[in-house]
C-alpha positions as CSV (number, residue, x, y, z in Angstrom):
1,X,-33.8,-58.1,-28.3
2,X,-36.1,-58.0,-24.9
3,X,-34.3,-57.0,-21.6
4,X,-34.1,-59.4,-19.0
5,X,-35.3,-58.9,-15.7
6,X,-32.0,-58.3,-13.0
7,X,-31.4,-61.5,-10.6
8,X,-33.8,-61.9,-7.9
9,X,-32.4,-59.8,-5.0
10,X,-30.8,-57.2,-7.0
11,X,-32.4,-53.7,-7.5
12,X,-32.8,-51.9,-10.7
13,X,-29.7,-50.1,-11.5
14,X,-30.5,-46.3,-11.3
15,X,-31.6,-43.8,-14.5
16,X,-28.4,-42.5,-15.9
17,X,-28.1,-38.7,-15.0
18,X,-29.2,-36.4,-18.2
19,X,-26.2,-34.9,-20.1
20,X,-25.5,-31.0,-18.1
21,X,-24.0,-29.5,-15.1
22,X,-26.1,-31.2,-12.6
23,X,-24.7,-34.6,-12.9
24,X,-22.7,-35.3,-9.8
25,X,-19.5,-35.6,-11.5
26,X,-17.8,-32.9,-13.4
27,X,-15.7,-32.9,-16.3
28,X,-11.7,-31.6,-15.6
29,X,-11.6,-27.9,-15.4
30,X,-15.5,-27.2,-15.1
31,X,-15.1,-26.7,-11.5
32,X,-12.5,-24.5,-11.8
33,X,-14.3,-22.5,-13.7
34,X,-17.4,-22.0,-11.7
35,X,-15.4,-20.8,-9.7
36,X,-13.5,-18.5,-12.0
37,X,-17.0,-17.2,-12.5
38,X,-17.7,-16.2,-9.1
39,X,-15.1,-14.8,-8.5
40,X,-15.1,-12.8,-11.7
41,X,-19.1,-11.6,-11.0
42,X,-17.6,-10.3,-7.4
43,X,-14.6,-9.1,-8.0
44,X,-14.7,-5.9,-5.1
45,X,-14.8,-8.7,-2.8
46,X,-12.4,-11.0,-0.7
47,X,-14.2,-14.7,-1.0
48,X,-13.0,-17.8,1.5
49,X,-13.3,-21.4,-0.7
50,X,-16.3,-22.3,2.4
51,X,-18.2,-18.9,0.9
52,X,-17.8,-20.0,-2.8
53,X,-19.0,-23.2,-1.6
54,X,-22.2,-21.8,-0.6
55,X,-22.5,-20.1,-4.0
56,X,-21.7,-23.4,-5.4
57,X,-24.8,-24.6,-3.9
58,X,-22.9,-26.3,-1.4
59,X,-20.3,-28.0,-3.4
60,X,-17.1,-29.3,-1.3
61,X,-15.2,-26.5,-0.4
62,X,-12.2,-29.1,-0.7
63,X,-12.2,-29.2,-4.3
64,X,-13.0,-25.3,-4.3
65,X,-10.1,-25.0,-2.6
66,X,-8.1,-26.7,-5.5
67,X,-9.2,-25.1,-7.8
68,X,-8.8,-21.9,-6.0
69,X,-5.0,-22.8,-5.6
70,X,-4.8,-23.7,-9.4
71,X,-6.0,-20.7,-10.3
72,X,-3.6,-18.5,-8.0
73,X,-0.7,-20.2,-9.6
74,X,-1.4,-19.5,-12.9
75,X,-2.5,-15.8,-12.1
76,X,-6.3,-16.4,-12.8
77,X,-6.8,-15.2,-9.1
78,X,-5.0,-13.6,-6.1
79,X,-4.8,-14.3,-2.5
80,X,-6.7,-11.4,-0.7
81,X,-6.0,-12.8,2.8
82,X,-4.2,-15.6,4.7
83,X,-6.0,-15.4,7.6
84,X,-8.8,-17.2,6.6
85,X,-7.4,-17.4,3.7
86,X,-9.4,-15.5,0.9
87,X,-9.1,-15.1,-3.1
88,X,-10.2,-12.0,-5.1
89,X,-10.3,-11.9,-9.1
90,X,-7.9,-10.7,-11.1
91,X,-7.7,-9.1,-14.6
92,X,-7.8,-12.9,-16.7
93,X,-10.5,-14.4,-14.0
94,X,-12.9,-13.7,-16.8
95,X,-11.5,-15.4,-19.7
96,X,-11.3,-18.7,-17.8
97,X,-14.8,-18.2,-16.4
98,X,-17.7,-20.6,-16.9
99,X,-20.6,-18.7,-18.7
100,X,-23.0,-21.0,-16.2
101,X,-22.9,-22.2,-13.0
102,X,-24.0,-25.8,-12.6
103,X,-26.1,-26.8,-8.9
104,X,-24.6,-29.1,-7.1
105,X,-26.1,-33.2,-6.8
106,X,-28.6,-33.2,-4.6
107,X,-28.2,-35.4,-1.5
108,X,-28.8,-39.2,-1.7
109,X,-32.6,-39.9,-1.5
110,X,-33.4,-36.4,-1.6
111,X,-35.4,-34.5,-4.2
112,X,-34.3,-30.8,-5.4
113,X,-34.8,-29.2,-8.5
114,X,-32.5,-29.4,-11.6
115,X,-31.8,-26.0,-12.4
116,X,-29.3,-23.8,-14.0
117,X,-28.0,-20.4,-12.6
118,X,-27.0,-18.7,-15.7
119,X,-24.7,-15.3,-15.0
120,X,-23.4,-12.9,-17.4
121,X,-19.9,-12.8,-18.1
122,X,-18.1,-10.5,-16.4
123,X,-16.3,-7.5,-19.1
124,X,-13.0,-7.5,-19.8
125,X,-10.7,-4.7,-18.6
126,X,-10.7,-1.6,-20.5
127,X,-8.7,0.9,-20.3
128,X,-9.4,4.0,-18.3
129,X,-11.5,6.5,-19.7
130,X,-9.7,9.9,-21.3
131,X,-8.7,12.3,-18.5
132,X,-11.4,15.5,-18.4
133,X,-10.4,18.8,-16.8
134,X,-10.9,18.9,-13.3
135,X,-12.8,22.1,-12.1
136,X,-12.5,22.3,-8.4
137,X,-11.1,20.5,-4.9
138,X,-10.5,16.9,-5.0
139,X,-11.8,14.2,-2.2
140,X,-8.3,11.9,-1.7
141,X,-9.5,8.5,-0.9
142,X,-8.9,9.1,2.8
143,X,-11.6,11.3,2.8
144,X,-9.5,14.8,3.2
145,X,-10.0,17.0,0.2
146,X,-7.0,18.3,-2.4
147,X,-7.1,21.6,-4.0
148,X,-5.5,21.3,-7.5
149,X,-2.6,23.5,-8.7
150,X,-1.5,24.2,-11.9
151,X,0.7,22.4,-13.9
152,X,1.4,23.2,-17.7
153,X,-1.5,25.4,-17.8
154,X,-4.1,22.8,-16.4
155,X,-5.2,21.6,-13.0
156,X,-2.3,18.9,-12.2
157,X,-4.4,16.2,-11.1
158,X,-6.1,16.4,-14.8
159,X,-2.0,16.8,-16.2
160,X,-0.9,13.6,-14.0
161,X,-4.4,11.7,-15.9
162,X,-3.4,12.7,-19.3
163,X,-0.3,11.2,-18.9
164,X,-1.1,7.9,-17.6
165,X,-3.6,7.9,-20.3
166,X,-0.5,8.5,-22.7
167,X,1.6,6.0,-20.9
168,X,4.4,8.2,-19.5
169,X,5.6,7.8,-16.3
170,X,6.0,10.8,-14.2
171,X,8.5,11.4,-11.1
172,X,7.3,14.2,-8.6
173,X,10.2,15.6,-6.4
174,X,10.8,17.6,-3.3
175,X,10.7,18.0,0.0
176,X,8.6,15.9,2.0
177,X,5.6,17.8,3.4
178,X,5.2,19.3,-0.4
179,X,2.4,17.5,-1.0
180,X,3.5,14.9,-3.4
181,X,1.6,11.8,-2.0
182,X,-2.0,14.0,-2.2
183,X,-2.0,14.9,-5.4
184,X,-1.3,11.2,-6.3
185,X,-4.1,10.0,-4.2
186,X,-6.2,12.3,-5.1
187,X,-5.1,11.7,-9.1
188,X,-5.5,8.3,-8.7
189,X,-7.9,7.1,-6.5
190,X,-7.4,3.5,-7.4
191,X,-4.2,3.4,-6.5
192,X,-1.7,0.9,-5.0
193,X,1.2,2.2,-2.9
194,X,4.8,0.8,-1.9
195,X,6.6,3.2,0.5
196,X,10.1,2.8,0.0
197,X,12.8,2.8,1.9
198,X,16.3,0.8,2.1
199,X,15.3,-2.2,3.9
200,X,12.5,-2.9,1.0
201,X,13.0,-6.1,-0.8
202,X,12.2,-7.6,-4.3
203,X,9.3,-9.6,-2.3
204,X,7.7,-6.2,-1.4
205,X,6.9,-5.7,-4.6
206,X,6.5,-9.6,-6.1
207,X,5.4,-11.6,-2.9
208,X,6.3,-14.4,-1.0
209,X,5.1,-17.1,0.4
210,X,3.3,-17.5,3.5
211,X,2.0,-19.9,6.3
212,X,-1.6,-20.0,6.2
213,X,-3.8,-21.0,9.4
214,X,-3.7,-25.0,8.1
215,X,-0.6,-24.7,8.0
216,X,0.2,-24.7,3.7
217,X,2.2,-22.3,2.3
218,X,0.6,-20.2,-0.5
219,X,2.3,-17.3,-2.4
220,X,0.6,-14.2,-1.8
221,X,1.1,-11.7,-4.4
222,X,2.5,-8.4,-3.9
223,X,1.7,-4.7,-4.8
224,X,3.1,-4.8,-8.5
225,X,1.4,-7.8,-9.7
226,X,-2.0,-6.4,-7.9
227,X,-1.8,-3.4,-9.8
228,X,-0.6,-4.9,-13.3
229,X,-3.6,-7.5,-13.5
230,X,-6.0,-5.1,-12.4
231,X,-4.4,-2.4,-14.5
232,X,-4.4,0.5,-11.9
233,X,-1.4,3.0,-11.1
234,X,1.1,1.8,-9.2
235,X,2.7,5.0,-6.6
236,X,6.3,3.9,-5.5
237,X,6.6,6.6,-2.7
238,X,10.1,7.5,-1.5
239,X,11.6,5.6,-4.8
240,X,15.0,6.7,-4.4
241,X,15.0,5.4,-0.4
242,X,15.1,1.5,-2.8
243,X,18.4,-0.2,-3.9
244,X,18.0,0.0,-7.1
245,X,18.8,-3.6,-7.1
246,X,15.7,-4.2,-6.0
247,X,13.7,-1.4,-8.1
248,X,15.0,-3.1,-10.9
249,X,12.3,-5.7,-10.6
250,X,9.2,-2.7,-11.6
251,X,11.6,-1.5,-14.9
252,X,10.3,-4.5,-17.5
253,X,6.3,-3.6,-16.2
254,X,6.9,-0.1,-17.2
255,X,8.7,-0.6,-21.1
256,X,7.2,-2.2,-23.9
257,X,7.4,-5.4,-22.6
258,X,5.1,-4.8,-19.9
259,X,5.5,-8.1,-18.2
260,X,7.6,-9.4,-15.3
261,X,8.7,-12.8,-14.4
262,X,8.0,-14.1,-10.6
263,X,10.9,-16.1,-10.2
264,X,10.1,-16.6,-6.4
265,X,6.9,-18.2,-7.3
266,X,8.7,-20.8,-10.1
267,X,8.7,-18.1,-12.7
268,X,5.3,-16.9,-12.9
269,X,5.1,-14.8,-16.2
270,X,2.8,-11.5,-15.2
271,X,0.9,-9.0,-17.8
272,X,0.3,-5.9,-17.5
273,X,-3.8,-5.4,-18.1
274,X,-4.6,-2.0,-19.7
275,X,-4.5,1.2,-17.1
276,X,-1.5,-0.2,-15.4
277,X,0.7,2.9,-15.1
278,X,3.9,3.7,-12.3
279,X,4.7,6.9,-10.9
280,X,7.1,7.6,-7.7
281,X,7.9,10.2,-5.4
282,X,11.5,11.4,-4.7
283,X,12.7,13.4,-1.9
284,X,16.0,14.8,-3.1
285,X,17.0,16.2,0.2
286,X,16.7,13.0,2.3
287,X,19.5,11.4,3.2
288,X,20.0,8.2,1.3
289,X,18.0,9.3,-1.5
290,X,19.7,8.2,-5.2
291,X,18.4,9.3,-8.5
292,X,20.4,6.6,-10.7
293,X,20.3,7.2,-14.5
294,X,18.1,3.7,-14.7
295,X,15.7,5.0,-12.7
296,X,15.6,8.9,-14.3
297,X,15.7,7.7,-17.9
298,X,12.1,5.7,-17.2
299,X,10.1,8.3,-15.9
300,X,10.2,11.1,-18.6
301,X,7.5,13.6,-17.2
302,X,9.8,14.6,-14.0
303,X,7.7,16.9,-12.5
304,X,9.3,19.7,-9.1
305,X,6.6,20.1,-6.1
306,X,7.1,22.8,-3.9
307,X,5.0,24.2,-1.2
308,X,2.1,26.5,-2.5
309,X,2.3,29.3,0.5
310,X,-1.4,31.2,-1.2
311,X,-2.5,27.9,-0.4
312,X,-1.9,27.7,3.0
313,X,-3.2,31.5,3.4
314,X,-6.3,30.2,1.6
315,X,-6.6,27.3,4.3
316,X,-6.8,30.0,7.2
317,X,-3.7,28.9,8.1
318,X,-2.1,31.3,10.8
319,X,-0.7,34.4,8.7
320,X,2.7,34.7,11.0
321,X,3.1,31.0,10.6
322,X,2.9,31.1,6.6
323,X,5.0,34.5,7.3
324,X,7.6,32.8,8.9
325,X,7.6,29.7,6.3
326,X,8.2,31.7,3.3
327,X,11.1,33.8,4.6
328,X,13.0,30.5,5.6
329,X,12.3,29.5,2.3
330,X,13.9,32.3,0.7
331,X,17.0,31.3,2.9
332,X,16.7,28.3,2.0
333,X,16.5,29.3,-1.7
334,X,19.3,31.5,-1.5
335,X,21.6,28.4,0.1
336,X,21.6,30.2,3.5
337,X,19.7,27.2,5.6
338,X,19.0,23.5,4.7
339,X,15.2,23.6,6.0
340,X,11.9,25.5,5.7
341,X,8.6,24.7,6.4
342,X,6.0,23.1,4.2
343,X,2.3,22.3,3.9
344,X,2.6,19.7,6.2
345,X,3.9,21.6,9.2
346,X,2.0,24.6,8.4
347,X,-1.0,22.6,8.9
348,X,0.0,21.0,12.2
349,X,0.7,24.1,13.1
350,X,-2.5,25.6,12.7
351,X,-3.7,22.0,14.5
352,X,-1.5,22.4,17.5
353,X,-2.8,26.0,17.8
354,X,-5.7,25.1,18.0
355,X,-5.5,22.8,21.2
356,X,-1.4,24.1,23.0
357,X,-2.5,27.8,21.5
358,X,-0.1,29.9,18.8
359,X,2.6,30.3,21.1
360,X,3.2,26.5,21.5
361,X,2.6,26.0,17.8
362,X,5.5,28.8,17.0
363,X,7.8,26.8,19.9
364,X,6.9,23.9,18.2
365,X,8.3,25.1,14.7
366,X,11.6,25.7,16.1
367,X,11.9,22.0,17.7
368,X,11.1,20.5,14.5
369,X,14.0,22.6,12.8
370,X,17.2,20.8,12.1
371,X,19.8,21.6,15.1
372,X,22.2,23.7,12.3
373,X,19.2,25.7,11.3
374,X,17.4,26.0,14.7
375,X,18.5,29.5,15.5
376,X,17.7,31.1,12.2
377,X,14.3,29.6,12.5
378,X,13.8,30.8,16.5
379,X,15.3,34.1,15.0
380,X,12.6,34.1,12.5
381,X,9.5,33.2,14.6
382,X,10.5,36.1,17.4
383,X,10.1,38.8,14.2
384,X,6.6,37.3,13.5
385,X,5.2,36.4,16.6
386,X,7.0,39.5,18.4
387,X,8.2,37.5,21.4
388,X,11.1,34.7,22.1
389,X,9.5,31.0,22.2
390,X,10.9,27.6,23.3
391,X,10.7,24.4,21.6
392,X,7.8,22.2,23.0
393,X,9.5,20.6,26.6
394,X,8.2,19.1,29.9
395,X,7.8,21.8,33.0
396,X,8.2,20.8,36.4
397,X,5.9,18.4,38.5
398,X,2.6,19.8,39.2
């Protein structure tokens, strides 16, 4: 049959767009997914919707917006920041990506090219590779450098590897100052922290929702479902300083299950991805500090750190000052005195030394001494330093 001409008056109705991603309207989901893909080809990066936008070729960062919010709730995406508000890919961005990215329509009456920006699929999370010996100091991720010590006859930072790699959890203990946080870092450089204490909350860990500049409330997750979707350690510092009604919420991440449930965020169901591994510091001496059996029985490696003294000695830390440390730890040892001190103080000693001279440093080691212990320590410093100091205090008016 032969076409007829359209009524007089009425233009030609417009070539239907070829079948592909350039056609101006997109089937449910594809968006998404483009989106999903950028954010899964950058995933080091914090990206607003108005920057994937660009990307997009200058789609609406509206509708990125949706589908960036979509995407957050069902844990194919995090909130980086609020403030603008920012998303970063998780461990499932991937699987929901788009293997192409369609160009936007090009503006009414304008010409632009039909083209496709094909990008490679971003891999999958693996596990983290088998632990190899380490053979000398260690940068921490702060930039200060760890010296390894020995633990079951290998370097501990390669021990703490192996186990993650085997899936045990370890708990380090002892004083503070001991030197339980480096090792970590400097074990895991990757690393996501929660420093405990007892005001910390079930949100700490989880999220909660927050108040972005628009004015919407988004749920921003929290340190444990970071670290199980991008399947790196998780360091619970001060552990025992945590109700344990709270520190409940990391126990089914850590067994065979491996998965928590949100119930803040209308009861998200999280995954751990491959590498995810927990281990906590524990200060036994601190006051507050409770070992419960629930939180004992799931960290099997339980591992003592102490000060290593030959270590300070190495660091050219003042000999008297290293002196006077290990003969309060004998004391200490022996039950005689509740303090001695550790790496930490022996290195701001050596820092205070260096700008008040030794002789403030030693006064400045018997300030920082509990006030039961405060005359063995002064006791202690006179024998090494020869002469009778004073805690750090303010003179008269010059």
């Amino acid at each position: 049959m032969t076409a007829l001409p359209p009524p007089v008056g009425i233009p030609p109705a417009a070539p239907t767009p070829p079948t592909g991603g350039s056609a101006s309207r997109l089937r449910n989901g594809e968006l998404r997914a483009m989106v999903a893909r950028i954010l899964a080809d950058d995933p080091a990066s914090a990206l607003t919707p108005r920057a994937i936008a660009a990307r997009l070729g200058g789609r609406s960062s509206g509708a990125v917006g949706n589908a960036l919010t979509v995407l957050a709730d069902r844990g194919e995406a995090d909130i980086a920041a609020t403030t603008p508000l920012a998303y970063r890919a998780t461990a499932t961005t991937a699987a929901v990506a788009a293997p192409t990215i369609a160009p936007a329509p090009a503006p009414s009456g304008a010409s632009r090219p039909r083209r496709t920006n094909t990008l490679a699929p971003a891999a999958a999370p693996t596990a983290p590779a088998p632990a190899v010996v380490v053979t000398g100091p260690v940068a921490r991720p702060n930039g200060m450098t760890y010296h390894p010590r020995v633990l079951s006859g290998m370097p501990d930072v390669t021990a703490l590897r192996r186990l993650r790699d085997a899936g045990v959890a370890a708990l380090l203990y002892g004083p503070p100052g001991t030197g339980k946080t480096s090792v970590v870092e400097a074990a895991f450089p990757d690393l996501v922290t929660v420093q405990g204490d007892g005001d910390t909350t079930v949100a700490d860990f989880v999220g909660e929702y927050t108040q972005t500049d628009d004015g919407r409330y988004v749920f921003v997750h929290g340190p444990l479902v970071r670290a199980m979707r991008e399947g790196v350690p998780l360091f619970i510092d001060d552990a025992t300083l945590i109700p344990p009604t709270v520190l409940a919420v990391v126990y089914p991440a850590m067994d065979g299950r491996r998965r928590i449930v949100v119930k803040a965020n209308g009861g998200e169901v999280v995954d751990a991805a491959p590498g995810f591994y927990v281990i906590a510091g524990h200060n036994p001496g601190v006051h507050g500090a409770i070992l419960t059996d629930a939180l004992s029985s799931r960290f099997s490696a339980q591992i003592q750190v102490s000060t290593d003294y030959d270590l300070a000695t190495q660091l050219r830390i003042d000999k008297r000052a290293v002196k006077v440390a290990r003969n309060l730890a004998t004391r200490q040892a022996r039950g005689e005195i509740g303090w001695a001190p550790q790496l930490r103080e022996l290195i701001a000693f050596q820092k205070i030394a260096g700008v008040l001279g030794a002789d403030a440093a030693a006064g400045n080691l018997v300030g920082i001494a509990p006030e039961e212990d405060r005359d063995v320590v002064a006791a202690a410093v006179k024998a090494a330093f020869g002469t009778t100091v004073e805690p750090l205090a303010l003179g008269t008016r010059i």
